[in-house]
N, CA, C and O atoms as a GROMACS GRO file, in nm:
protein
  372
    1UNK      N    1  -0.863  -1.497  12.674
    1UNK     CA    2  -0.721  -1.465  12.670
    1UNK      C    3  -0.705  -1.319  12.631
    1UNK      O    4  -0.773  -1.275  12.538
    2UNK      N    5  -0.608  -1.232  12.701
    2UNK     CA    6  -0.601  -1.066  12.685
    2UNK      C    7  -0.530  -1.102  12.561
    2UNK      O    8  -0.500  -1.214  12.518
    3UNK      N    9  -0.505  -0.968  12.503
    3UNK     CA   10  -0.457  -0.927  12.367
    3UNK      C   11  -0.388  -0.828  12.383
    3UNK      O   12  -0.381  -0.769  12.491
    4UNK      N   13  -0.319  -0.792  12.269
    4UNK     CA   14  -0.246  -0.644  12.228
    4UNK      C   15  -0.249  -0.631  12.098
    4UNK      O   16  -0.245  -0.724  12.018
    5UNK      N   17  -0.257  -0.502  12.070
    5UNK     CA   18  -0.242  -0.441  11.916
    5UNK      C   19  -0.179  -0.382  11.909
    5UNK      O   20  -0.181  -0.265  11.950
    6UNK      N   21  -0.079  -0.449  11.843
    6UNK     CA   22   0.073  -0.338  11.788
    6UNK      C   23   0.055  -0.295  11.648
    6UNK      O   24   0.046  -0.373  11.553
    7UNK      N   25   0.050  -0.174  11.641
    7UNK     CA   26   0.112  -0.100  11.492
    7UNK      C   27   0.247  -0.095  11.408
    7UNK      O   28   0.324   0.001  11.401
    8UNK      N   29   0.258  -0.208  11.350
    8UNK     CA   30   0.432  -0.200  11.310
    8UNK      C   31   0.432  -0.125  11.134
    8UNK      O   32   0.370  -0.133  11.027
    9UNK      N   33   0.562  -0.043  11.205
    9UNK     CA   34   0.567  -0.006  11.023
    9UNK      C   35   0.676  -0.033  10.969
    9UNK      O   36   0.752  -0.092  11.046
   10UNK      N   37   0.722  -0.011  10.852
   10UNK     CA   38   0.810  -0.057  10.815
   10UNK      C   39   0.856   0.082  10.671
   10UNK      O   40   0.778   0.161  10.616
   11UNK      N   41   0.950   0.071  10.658
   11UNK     CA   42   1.021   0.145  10.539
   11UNK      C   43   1.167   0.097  10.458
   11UNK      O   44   1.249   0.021  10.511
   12UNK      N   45   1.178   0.138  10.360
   12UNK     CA   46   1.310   0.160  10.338
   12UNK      C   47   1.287   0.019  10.208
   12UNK      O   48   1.184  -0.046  10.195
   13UNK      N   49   1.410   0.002  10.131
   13UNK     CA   50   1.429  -0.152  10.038
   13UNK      C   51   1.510  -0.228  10.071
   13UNK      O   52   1.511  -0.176  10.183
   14UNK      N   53   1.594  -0.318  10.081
   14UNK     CA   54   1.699  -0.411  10.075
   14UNK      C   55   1.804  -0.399  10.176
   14UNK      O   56   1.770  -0.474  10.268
   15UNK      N   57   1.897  -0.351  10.200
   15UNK     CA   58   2.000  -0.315  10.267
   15UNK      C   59   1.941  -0.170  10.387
   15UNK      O   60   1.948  -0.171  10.510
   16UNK      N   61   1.905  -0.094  10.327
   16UNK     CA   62   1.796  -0.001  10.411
   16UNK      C   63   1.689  -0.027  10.499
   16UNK      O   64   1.658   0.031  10.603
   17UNK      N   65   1.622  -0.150  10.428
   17UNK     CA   66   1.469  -0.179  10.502
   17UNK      C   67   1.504  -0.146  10.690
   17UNK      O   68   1.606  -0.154  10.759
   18UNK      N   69   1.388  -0.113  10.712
   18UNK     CA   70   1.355  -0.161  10.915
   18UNK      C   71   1.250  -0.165  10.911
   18UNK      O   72   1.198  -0.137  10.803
   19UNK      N   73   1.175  -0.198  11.011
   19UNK     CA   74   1.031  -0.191  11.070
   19UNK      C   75   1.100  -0.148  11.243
   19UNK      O   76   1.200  -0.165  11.313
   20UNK      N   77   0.967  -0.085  11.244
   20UNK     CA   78   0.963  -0.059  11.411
   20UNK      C   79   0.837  -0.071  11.440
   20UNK      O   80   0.749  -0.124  11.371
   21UNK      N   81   0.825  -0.011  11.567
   21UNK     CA   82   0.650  -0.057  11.644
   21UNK      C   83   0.640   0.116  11.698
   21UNK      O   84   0.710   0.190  11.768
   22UNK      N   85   0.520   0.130  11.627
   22UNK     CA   86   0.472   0.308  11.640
   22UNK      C   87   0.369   0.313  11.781
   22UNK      O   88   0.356   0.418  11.845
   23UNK      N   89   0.293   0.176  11.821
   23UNK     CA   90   0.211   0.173  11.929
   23UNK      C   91   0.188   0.048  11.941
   23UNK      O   92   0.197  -0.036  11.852
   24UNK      N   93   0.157   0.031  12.058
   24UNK     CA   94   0.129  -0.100  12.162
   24UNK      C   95  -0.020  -0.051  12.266
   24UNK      O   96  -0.036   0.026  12.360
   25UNK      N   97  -0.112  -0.143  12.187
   25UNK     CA   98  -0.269  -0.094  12.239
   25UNK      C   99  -0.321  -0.233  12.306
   25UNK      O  100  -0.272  -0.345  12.290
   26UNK      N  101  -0.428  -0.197  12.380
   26UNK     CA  102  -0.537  -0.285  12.444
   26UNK      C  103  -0.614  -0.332  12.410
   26UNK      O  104  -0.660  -0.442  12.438
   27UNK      N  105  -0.658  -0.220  12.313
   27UNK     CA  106  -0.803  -0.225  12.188
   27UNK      C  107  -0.782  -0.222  12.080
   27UNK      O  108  -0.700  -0.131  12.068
   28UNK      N  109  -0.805  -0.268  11.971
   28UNK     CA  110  -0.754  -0.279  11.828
   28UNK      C  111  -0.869  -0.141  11.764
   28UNK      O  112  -0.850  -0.128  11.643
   29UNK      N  113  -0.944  -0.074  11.801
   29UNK     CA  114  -0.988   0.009  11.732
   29UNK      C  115  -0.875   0.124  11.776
   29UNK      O  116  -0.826   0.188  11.682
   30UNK      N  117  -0.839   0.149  11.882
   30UNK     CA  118  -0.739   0.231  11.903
   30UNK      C  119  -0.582   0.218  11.779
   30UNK      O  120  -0.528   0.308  11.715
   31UNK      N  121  -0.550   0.084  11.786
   31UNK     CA  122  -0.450   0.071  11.695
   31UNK      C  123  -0.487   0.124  11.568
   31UNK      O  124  -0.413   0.175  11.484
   32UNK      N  125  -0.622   0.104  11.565
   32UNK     CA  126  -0.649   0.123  11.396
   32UNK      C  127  -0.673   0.258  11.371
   32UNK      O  128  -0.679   0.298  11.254
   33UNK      N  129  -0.686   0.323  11.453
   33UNK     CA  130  -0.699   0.499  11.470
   33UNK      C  131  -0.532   0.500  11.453
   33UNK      O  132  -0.506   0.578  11.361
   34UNK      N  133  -0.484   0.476  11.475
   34UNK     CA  134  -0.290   0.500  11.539
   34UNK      C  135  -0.247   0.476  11.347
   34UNK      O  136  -0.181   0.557  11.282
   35UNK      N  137  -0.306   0.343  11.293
   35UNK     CA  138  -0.236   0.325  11.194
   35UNK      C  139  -0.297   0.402  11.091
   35UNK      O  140  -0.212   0.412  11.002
   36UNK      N  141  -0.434   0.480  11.046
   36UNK     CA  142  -0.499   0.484  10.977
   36UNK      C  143  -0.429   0.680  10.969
   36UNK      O  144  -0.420   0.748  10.867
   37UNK      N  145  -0.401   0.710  11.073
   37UNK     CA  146  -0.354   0.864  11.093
   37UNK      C  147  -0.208   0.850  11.076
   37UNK      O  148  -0.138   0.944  11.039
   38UNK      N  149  -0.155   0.707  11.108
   38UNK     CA  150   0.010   0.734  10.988
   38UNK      C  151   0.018   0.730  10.836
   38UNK      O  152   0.096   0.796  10.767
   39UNK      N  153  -0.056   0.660  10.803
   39UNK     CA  154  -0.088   0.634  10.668
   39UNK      C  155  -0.131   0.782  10.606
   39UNK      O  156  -0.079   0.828  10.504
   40UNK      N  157  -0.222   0.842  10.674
   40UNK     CA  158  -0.313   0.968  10.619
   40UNK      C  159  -0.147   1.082  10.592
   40UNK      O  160  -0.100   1.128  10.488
   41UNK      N  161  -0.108   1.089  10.713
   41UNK     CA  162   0.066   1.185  10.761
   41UNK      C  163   0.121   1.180  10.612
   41UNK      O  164   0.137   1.274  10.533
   42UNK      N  165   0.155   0.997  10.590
   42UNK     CA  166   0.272   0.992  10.512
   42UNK      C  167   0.187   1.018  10.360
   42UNK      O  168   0.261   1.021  10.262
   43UNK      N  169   0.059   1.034  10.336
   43UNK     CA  170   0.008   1.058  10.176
   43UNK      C  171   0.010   1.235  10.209
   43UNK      O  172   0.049   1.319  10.128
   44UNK      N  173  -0.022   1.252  10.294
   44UNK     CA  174  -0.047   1.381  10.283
   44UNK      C  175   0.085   1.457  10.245
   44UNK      O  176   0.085   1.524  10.142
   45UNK      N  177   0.212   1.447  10.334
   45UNK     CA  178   0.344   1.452  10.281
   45UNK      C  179   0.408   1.461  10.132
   45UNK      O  180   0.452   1.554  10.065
   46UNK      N  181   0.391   1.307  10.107
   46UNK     CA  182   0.452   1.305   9.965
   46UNK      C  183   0.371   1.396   9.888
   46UNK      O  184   0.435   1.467   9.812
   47UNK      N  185   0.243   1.411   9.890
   47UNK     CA  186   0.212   1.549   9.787
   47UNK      C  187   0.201   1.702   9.860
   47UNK      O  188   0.106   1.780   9.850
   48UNK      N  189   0.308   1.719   9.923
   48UNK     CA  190   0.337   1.871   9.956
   48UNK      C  191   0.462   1.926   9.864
   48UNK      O  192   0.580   1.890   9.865
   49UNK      N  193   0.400   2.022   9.789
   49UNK     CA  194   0.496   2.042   9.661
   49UNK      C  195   0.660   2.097   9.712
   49UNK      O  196   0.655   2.114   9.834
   50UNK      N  197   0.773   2.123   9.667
   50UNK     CA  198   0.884   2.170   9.681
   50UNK      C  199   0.846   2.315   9.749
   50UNK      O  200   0.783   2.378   9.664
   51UNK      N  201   0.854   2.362   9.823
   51UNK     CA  202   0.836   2.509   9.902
   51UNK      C  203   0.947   2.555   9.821
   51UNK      O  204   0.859   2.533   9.738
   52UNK      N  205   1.024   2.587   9.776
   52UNK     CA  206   1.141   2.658   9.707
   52UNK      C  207   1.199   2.581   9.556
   52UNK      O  208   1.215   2.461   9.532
   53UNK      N  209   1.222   2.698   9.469
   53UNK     CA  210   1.334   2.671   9.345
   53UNK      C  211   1.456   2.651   9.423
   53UNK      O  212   1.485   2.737   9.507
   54UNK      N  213   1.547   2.530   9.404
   54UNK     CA  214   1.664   2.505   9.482
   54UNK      C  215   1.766   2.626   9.406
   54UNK      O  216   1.834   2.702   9.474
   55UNK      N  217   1.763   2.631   9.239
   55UNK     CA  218   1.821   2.712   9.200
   55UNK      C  219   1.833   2.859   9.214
   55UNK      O  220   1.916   2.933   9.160
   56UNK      N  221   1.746   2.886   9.288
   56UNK     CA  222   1.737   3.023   9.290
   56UNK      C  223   1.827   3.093   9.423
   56UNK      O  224   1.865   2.995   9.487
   57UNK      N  225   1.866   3.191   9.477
   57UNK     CA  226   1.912   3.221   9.572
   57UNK      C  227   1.831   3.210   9.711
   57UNK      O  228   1.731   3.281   9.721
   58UNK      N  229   1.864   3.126   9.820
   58UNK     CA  230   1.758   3.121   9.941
   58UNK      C  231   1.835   3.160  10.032
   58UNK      O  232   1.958   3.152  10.035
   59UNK      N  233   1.738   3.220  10.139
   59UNK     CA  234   1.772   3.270  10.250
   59UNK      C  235   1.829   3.119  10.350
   59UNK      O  236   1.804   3.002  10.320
   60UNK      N  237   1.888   3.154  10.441
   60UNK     CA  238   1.932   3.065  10.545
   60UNK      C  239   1.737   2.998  10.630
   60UNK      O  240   1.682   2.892  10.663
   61UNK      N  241   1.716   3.111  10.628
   61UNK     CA  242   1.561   3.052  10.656
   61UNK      C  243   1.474   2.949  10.567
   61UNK      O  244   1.381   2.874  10.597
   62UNK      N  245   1.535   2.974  10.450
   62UNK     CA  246   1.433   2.948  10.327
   62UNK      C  247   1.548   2.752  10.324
   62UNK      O  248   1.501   2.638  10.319
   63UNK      N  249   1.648   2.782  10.328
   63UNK     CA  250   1.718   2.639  10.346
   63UNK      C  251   1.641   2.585  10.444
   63UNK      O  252   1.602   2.468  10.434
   64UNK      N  253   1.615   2.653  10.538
   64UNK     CA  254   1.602   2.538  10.677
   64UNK      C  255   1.446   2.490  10.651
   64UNK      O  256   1.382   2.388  10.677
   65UNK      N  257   1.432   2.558  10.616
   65UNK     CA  258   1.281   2.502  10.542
   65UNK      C  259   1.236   2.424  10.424
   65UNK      O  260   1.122   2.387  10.398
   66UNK      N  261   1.358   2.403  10.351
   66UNK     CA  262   1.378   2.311  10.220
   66UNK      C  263   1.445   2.185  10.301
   66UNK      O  264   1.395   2.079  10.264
   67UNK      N  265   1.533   2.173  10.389
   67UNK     CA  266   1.548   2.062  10.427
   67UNK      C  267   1.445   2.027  10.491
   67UNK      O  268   1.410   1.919  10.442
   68UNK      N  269   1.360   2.064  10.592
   68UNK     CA  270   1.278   1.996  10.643
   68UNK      C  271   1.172   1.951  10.562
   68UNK      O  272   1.123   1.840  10.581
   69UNK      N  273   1.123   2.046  10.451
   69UNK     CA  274   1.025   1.960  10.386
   69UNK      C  275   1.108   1.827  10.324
   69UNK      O  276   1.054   1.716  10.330
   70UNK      N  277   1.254   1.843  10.259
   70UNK     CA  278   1.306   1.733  10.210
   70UNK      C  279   1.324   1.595  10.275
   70UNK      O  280   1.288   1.486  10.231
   71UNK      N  281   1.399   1.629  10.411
   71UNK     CA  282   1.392   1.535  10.473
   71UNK      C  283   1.229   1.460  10.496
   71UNK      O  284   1.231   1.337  10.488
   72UNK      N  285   1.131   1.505  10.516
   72UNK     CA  286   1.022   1.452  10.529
   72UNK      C  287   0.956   1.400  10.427
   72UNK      O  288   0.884   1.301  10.436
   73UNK      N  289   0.984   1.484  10.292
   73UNK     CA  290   0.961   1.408  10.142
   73UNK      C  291   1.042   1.282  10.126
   73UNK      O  292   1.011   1.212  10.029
   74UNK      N  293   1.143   1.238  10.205
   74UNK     CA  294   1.232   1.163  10.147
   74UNK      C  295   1.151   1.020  10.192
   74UNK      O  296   1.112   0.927  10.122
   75UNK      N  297   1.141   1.047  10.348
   75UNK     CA  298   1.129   0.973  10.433
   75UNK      C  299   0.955   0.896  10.409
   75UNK      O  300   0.936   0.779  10.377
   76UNK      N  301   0.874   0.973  10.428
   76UNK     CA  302   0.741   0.915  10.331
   76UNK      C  303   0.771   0.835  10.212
   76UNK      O  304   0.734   0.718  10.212
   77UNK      N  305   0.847   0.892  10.091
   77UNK     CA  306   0.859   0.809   9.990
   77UNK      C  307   0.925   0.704  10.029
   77UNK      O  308   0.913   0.607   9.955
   78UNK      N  309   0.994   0.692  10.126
   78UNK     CA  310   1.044   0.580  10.192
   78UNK      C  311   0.930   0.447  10.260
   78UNK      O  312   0.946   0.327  10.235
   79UNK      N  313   0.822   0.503  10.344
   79UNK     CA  314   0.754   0.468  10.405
   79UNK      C  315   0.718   0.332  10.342
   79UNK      O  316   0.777   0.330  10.234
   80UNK      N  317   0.668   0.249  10.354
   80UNK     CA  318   0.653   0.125  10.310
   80UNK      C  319   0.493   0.050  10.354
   80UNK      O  320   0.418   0.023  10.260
   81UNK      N  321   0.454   0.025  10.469
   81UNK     CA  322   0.313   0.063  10.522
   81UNK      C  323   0.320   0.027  10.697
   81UNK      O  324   0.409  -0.008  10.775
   82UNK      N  325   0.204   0.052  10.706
   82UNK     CA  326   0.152   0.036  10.880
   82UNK      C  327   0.064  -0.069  10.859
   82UNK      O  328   0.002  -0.082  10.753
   83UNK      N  329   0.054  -0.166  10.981
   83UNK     CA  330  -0.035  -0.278  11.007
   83UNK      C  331  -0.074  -0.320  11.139
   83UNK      O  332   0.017  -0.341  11.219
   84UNK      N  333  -0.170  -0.332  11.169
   84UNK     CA  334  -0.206  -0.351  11.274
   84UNK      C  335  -0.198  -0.556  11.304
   84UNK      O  336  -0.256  -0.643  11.240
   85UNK      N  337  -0.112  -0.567  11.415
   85UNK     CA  338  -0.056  -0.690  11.488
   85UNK      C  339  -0.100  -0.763  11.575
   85UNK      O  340  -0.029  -0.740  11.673
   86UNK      N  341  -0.217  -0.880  11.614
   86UNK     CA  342  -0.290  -0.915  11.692
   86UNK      C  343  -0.174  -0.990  11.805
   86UNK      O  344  -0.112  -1.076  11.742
   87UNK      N  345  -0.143  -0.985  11.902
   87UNK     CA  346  -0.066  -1.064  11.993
   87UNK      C  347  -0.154  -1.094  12.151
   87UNK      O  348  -0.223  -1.022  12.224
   88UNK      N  349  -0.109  -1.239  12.156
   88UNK     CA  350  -0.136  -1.246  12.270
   88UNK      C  351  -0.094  -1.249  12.428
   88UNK      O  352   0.010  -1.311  12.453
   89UNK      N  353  -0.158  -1.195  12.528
   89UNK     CA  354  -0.026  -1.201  12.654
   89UNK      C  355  -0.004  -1.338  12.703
   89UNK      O  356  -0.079  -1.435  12.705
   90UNK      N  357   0.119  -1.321  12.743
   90UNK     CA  358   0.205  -1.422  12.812
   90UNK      C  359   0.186  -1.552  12.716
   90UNK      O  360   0.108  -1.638  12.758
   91UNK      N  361   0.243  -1.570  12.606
   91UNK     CA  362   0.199  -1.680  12.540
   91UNK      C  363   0.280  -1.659  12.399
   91UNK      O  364   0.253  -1.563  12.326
   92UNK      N  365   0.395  -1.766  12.362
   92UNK     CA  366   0.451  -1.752  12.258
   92UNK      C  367   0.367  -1.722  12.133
   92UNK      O  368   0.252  -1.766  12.134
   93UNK      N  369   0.414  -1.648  12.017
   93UNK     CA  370   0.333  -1.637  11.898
   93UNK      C  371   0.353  -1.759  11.856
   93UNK      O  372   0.301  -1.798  11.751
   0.00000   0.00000   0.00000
């Protein structure tokens, strides 16, 4: 019987939570490459320090660069985990 390996992740707590599906594979070593390099993304993230003193005066450049690290700090600490999903074709779970 064929297979699939889905990578589902999930984030967020209570009223926030979702999961979605990051990949849909053939081979489960592939999935596990897929999930093992989101996981690595989102640790590596949460310890990238503040690029800027918010208090201090920033350039319009120096903002656009504090939100993006923020938004991406936020969103990791959000992260919740990745798992790899054995399914089979044509065939109810």
């Amino acid at each position: 019987m064929k297979k699939c390996y889905v990578v589902e992740c999930s984030s967020g707590q209570h009223e926030d939570y979702h999961w979605w599906i990051a990949g849909i594979f053939d081979d489960a070593c592939t999935a596990e490459v897929l999930k093992i390099a989101i996981d690595k993304t989102v640790e590596i993230t949460k310890n990238i320090p503040q690029p800027f003193d918010i208090n201090q005066y920033l350039t319009d450049k120096q903002w656009e660069a504090y939100d993006k690290w923020n938004t991406e700090n936020y969103q990791s600490e959000q992260f919740n985990s990745s798992k790899v999903v054995e399914y089979p074709f044509n065939k109810p779970k």
